[in-house]
Phi, psi and omega in degrees: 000335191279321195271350179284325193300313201251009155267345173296312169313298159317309164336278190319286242253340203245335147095044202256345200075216183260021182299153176265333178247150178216132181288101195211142199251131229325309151341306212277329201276309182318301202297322192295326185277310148019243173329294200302317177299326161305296215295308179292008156248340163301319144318324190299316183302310193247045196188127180271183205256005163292342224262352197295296187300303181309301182305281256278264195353306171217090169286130165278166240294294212291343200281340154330283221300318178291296181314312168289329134331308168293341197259342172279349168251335166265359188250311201071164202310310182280317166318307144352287181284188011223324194214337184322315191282340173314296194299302193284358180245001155282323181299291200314298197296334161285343181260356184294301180287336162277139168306162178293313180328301188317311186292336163313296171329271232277346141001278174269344174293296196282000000 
């Protein structure tokens, strides 16, 4: 589930649609699996997993903030500047878009 997760984010971030395969090379698929295993245990704490797509939709300032910090310690600064808010906001729209299973799953995969 983590790595369809994070190819969904690649999808979402790279602006491919629903294409099923999107070329994105193995670095990118590690950092994205990453990011998302931070994020979803910094959620796993405060959060039951139906409540997630309703927060990912309209996240507030601080749930912004936190994300973006993870994608900005996993990316590092310059790299940052150049594609991080794309990246965290592909992270909202995948999380926007998952069933609560899904978010179960991935629950127990991290």
């Amino acid at each position: 589930m983590l790595k369809t997760m994070a190819d969904r984010v690649a999808r979402s971030h790279r602006k491919t649609g629903n294409e099923e395969e999107v070329f994105v090379d193995p670095a990118s698929i590690s950092m994205y699996i990453a990011i998302i295993t931070a994020v979803v245990k910094l959620v796993k704490r405060c959060r039951e997993a139906k409540s997630v797509p309703e927060s990912a939709e309209q996240p507030s300032m601080y749930e912004q903030m936190v994300v973006k910090r993870i994608v900005r310690r996993k990316l590092g600064f310059k790299k940052y500047r150049r594609e991080g808010k794309d990246i965290a906001q592909s992270v909202f729209e995948v999380g926007a878009g998952s069933a609560p299973e899904e978010i179960e799953e991935l629950y127990n995969e991290v």
